[in-house]
MARBADREN-162873 format. One record per residue (C-alpha): residue number from 1; residue in three letters; x, y negated, z. Coordinates in nm, 3 decimals, padded with zeros to 5 digits. Example, Ala and Ser with C-alpha at 12.3 -4.5 7.8 and 13.67 -1.06 7.14 Angstrom:
+-----+--------+---------+---------+---------+
: num : residu :    east :   north :      up :
+-----+--------+---------+---------+---------+
:   1 :    ALA :  01.230 :  00.450 :  00.780 :
:   2 :    SER :  01.367 :  00.106 :  00.714 :
+-----+--------+---------+---------+---------+
END
This chain:
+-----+--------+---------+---------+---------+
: num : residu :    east :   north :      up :
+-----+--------+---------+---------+---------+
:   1 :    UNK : -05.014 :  02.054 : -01.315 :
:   2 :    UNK : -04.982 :  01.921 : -01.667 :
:   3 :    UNK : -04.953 :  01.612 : -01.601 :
:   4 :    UNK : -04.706 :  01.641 : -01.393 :
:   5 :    UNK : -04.543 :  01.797 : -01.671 :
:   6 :    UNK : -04.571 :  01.499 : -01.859 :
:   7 :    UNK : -04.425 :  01.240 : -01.634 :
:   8 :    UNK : -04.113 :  01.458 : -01.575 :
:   9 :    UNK : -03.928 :  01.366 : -01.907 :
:  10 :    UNK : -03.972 :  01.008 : -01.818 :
:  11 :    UNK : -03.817 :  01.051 : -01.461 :
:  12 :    UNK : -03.566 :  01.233 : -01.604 :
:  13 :    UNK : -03.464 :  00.989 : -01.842 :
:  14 :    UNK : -03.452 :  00.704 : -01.615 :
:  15 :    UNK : -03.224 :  00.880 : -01.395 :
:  16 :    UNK : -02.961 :  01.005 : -01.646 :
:  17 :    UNK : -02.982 :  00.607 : -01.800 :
:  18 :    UNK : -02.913 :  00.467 : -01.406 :
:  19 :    UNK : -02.589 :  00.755 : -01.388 :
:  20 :    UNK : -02.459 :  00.606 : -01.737 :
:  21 :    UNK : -02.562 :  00.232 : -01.644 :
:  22 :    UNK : -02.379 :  00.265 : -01.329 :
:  23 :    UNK : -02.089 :  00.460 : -01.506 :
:  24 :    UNK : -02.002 :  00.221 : -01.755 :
:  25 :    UNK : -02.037 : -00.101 : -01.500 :
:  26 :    UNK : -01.774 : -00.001 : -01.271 :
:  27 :    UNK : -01.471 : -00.199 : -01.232 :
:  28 :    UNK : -01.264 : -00.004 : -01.397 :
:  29 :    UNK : -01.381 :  00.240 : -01.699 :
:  30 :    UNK : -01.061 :  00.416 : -01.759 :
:  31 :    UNK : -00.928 :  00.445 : -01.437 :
:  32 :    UNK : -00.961 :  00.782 : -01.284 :
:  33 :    UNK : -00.856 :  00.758 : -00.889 :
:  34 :    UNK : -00.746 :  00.991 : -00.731 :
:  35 :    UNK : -00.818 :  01.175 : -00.397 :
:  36 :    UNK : -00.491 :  01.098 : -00.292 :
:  37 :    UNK : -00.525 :  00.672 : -00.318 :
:  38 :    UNK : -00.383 :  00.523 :  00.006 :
:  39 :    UNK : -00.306 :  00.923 :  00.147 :
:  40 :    UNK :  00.016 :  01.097 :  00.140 :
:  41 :    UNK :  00.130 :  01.281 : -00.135 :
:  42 :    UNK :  00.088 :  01.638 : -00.153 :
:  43 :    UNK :  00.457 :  01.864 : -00.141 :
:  44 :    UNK :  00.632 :  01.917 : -00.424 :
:  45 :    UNK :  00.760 :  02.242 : -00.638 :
:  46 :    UNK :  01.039 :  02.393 : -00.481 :
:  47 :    UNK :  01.171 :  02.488 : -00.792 :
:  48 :    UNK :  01.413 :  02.291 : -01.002 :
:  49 :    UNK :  01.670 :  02.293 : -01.316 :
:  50 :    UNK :  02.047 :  02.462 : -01.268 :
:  51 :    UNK :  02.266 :  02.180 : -01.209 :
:  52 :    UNK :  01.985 :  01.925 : -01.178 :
:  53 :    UNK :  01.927 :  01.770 : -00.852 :
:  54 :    UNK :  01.631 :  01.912 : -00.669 :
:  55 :    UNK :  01.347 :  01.682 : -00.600 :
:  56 :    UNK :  01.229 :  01.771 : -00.247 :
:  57 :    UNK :  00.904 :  01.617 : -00.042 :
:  58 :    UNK :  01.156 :  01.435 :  00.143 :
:  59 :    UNK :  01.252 :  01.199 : -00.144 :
:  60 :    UNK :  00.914 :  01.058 : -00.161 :
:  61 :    UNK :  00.897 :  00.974 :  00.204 :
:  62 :    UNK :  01.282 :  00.748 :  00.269 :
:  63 :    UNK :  01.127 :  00.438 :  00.221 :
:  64 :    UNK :  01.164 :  00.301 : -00.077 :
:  65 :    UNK :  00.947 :  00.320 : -00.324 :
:  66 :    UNK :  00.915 :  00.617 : -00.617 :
:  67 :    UNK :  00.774 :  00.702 : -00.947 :
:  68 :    UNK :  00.664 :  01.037 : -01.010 :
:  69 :    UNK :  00.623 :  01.108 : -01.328 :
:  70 :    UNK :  00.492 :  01.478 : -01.439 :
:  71 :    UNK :  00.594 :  01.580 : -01.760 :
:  72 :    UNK :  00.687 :  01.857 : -02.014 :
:  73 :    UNK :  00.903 :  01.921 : -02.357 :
:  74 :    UNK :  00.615 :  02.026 : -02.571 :
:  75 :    UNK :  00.394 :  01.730 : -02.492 :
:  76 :    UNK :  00.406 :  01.432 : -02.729 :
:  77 :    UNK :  00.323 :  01.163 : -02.529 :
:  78 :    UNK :  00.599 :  01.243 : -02.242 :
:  79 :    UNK :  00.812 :  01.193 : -02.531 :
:  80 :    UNK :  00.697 :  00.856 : -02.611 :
:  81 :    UNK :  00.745 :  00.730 : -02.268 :
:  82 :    UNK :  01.068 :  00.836 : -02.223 :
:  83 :    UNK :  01.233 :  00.536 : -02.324 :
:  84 :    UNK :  01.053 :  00.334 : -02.048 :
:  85 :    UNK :  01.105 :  00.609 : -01.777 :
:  86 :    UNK :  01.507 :  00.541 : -01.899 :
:  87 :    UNK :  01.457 :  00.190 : -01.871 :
:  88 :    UNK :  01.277 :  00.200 : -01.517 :
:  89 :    UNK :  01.539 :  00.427 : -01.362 :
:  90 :    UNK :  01.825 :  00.110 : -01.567 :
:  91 :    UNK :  01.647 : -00.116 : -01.388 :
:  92 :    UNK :  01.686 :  00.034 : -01.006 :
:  93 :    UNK :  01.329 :  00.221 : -01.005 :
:  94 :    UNK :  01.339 :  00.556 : -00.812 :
:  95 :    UNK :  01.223 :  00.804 : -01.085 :
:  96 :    UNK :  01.142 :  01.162 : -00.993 :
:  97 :    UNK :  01.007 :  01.398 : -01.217 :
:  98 :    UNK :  00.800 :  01.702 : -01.215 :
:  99 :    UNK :  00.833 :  01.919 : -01.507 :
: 100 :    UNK :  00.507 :  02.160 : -01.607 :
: 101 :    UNK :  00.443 :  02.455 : -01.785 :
: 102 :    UNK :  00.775 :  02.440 : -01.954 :
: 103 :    UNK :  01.096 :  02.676 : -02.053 :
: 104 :    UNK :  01.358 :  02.562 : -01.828 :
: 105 :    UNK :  01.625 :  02.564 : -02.097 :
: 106 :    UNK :  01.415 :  02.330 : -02.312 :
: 107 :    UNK :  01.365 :  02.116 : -02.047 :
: 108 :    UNK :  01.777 :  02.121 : -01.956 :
: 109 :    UNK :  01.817 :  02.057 : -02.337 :
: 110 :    UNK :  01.598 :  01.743 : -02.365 :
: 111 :    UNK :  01.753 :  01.588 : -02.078 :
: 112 :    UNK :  02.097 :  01.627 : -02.221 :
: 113 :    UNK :  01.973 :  01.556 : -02.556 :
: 114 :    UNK :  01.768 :  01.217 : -02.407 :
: 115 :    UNK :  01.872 :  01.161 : -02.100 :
: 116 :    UNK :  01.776 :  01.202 : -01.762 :
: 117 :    UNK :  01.563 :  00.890 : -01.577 :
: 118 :    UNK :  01.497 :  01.180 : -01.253 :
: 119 :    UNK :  01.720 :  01.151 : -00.936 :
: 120 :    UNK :  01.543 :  01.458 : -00.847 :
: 121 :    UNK :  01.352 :  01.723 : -01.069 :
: 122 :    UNK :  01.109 :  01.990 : -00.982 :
: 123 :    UNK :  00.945 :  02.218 : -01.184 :
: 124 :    UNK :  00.595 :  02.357 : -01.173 :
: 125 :    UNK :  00.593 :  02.661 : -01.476 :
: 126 :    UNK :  00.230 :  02.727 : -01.341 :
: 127 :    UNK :  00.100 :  02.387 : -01.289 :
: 128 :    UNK : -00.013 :  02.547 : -00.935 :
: 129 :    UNK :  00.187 :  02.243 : -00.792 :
: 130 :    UNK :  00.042 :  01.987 : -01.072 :
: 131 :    UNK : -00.314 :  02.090 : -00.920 :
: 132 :    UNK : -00.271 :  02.001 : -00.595 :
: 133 :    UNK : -00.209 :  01.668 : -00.714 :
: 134 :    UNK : -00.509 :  01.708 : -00.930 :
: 135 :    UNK : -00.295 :  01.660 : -01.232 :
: 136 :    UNK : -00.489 :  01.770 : -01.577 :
: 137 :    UNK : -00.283 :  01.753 : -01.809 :
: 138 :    UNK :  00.088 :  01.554 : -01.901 :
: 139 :    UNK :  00.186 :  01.275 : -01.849 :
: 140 :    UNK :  00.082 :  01.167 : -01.551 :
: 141 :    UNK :  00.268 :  00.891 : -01.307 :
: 142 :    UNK :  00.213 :  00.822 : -00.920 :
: 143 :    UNK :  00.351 :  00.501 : -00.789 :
: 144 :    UNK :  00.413 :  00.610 : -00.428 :
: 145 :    UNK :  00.495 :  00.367 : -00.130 :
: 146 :    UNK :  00.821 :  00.409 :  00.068 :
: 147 :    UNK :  00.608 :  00.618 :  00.324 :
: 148 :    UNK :  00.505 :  00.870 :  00.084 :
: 149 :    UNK :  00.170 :  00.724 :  00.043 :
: 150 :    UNK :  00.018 :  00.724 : -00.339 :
: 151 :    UNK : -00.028 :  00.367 : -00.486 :
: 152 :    UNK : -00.142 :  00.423 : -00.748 :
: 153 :    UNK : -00.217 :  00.692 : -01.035 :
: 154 :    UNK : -00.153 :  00.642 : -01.404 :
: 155 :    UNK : -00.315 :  00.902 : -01.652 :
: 156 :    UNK : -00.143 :  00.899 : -02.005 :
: 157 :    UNK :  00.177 :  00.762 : -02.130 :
: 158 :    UNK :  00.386 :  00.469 : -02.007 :
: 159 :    UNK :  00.307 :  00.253 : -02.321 :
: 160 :    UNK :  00.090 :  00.003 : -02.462 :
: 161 :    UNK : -00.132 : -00.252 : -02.348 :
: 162 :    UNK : -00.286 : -00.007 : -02.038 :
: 163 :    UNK :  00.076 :  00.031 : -01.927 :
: 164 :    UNK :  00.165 : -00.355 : -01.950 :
: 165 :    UNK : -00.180 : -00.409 : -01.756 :
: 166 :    UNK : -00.242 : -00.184 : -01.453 :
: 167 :    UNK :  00.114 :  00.009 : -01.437 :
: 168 :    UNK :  00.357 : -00.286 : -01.480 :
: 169 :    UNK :  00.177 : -00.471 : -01.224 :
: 170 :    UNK :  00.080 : -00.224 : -00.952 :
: 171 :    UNK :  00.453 : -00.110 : -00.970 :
: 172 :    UNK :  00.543 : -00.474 : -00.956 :
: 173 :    UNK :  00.349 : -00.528 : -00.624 :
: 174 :    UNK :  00.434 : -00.191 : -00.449 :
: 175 :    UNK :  00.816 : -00.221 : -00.501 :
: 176 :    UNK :  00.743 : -00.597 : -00.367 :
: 177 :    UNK :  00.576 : -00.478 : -00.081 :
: 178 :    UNK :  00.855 : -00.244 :  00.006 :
: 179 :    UNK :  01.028 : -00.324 :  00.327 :
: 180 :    UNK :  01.422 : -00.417 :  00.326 :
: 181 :    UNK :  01.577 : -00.111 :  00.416 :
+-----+--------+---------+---------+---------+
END
């Protein structure tokens, strides 16, 4: 009995080492796919801003490819990406947005105050909606194909050298993939 005492340690070593090995070797590191990759995208909040258009689960299924971006007024880092979710929806990118956990007057206010990049806003105040698309914490993006499918999910802000790498190019190929409506 004690020595098989003794060899357990070992075993159990080994094993966590091969988890972490394997962990760190994967293609990826960072990247943290989602159930959804290549499925279609779960419904959106029925619940929007007054006098904001409403995003509905329609819009992310007419075709044409669209950004979802889920995002909130308290949360620095939706702030810094703001400027590229303007410059997306400048340059012809469908931007919808999905606002969470947030006062919907702050959220109005920012918008005027910023701008809005959304053709269509929900809103999610209990992030029951931000779940289903297994959606931790803002910001998060989904590329989704003109079907509704998701391309591709993009944890964090829209900025830096992780942005320019996977985002900028994934969007790049979707949007060329896109069939001429």
């Amino acid at each position: 009995m004690a020595k098989w005492l003794m060899v357990l340690p070992p075993v159990i070593f080994v094993g966590l080492a091969t988890v972490l090995y394997v962990g760190m070797m994967r293609k990826n590191p960072n990247d943290l796919p989602t159930a959804f990759q290549d499925r279609a995208a779960p419904v959106v909040p029925a619940t929007g801003l007054a006098g904001v258009q409403l995003l509905t689960d329609a819009d992310l299924r007419t075709g044409e490819v669209t950004v979802v971006n889920f995002w909130a007024t308290w949360c620095p880092p939706c702030r810094a990406e703001h400027p590229v979710l303007m410059e997306m929806a400048a340059d012809g990118v469908r931007v919808a947005g999905i606002n969470i956990r947030d006062d919907d007057a702050k959220a109005l206010a920012y918008l005027a105050e910023e701008g809005n990049p959304f053709f269509g806003v929900a809103t999610d105040p209990q992030s029951r909606n931000a779940v289903e698309w297994g959606v931790a914490a803002p910001p998060e993006t989904f590329i989704l194909r003109g079907d509704g499918t998701v391309a591709m999910r993009f944890i964090g802000p829209l900025i830096g050298s992780d942005y320019e790498n996977r985002f900028k190019p994934a969007l790049a190929a979707a949007l060329a993939a896109q069939t001429p409506g």
